[in-house]
N, C-alpha and C positions, 0 to 999 in steps of 0.2 A: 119453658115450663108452662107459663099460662098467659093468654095473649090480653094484651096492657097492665100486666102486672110484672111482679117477682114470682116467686117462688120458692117453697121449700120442702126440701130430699133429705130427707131421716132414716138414719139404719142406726139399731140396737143389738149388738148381740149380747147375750144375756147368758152364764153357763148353766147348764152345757150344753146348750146346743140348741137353744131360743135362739132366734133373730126374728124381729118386726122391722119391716121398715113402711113407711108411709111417705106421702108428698100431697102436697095442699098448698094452696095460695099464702103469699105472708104481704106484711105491712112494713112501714120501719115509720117511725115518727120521733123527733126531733124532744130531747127531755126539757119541759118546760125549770126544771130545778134537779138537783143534782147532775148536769153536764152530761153530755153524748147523747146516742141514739140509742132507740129499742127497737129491733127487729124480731117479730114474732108470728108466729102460723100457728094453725089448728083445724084440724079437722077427727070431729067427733070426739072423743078419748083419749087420739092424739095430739101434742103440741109440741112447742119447742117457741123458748124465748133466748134471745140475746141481747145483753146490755152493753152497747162499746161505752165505756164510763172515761170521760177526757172532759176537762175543763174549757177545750177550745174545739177547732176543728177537727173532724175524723182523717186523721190519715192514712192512705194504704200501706201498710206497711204488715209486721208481725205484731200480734197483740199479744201481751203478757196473760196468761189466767188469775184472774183473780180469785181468792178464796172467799166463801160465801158471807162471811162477817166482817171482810174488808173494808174499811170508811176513812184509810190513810192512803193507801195506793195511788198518785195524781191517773193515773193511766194503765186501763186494763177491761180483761172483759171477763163479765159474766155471763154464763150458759147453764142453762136448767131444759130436761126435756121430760115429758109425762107420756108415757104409751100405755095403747090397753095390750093386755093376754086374756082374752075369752071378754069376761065379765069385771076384770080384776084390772084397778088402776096401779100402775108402776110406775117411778119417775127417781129421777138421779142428777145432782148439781155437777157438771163437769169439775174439778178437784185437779186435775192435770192435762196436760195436751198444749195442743198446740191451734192456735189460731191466724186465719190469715184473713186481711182484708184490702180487696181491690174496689175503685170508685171511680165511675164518670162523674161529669157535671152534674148529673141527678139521682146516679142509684147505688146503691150497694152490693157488694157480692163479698159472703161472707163464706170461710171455710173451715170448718172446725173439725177436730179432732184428736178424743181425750177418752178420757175414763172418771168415773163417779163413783160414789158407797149408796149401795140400795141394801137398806137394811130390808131382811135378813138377808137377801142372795148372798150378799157380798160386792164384790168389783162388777161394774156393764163397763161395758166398752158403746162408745157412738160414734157416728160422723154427721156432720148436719151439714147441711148448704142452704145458704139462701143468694137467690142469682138472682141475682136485676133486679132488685127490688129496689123501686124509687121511694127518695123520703119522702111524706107527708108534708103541708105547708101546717098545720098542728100539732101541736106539743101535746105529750103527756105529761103526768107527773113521774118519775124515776124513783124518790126517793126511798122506797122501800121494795123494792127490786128485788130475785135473787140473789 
């Protein structure tokens, strides 16, 4: 995707018959409080954040969805993405789907793929990837995440 970094590949289809997709550099850093990692990109209008939210180490494995007011769940991820149409910002909490995540020794690759409520449209559909992204040796704060 982008050389010494990660990356992330965004597509929204939107009914009926929108789709945006975007790609941009991302980060991932390490949650100084509340547990896991935030992996996130953006470019212009566009972004896309993911929360792996885990009290201990990330593992590759499937990750459950969490729902956006979750604060009992031990282990789950949050996803939230924001795209433009023209002049106009849109954006949608993933609500269902499915999540995967693979790890070397230092990066993440994240694979998502769900649907959200964008009021008014209704239902989007996305898929997000973030490949290779190495963590951070800095922490952020997590706690009030999507």
């Amino acid at each position: 995707m982008h050389q010494g970094g990660g990356g992330l590949r965004a597509r929204v289809i939107r009914p009926p018959k929108d789709t945006v997709r975007f790609t941009t550099e991302a980060t991932a850093s390490r949650c100084s409080q509340g547990g896991g990692v935030i992996l996130q990109g953006s470019n212009g209008g566009n972004a896309a954040i993911a929360w792996l939210h885990t009290p201990d180490s990330v593992p590759a494995s499937t990750w459950p969805v969490l729902q956006r007011g979750d604060t009992v769940s031990p282990r789950g991820a949050k996803i939230a993405i924001r795209y433009m149409l023209g002049e106009v910002a849109h954006g949608a909490v993933m609500d269902s789907g499915t999540v995967g995540v693979t790890r070397t020794a230092y990066a993440l690759t994240l694979r998502a793929s769900g649907t959200g409520q964008e009021a008014p449209v209704g239902r989007v559909a996305f898929e997000l990837t973030f490949e290779a992204v190495p963590v951070g040796s800095d922490t952020v704060s997590c706690a009030s995440r999507p």
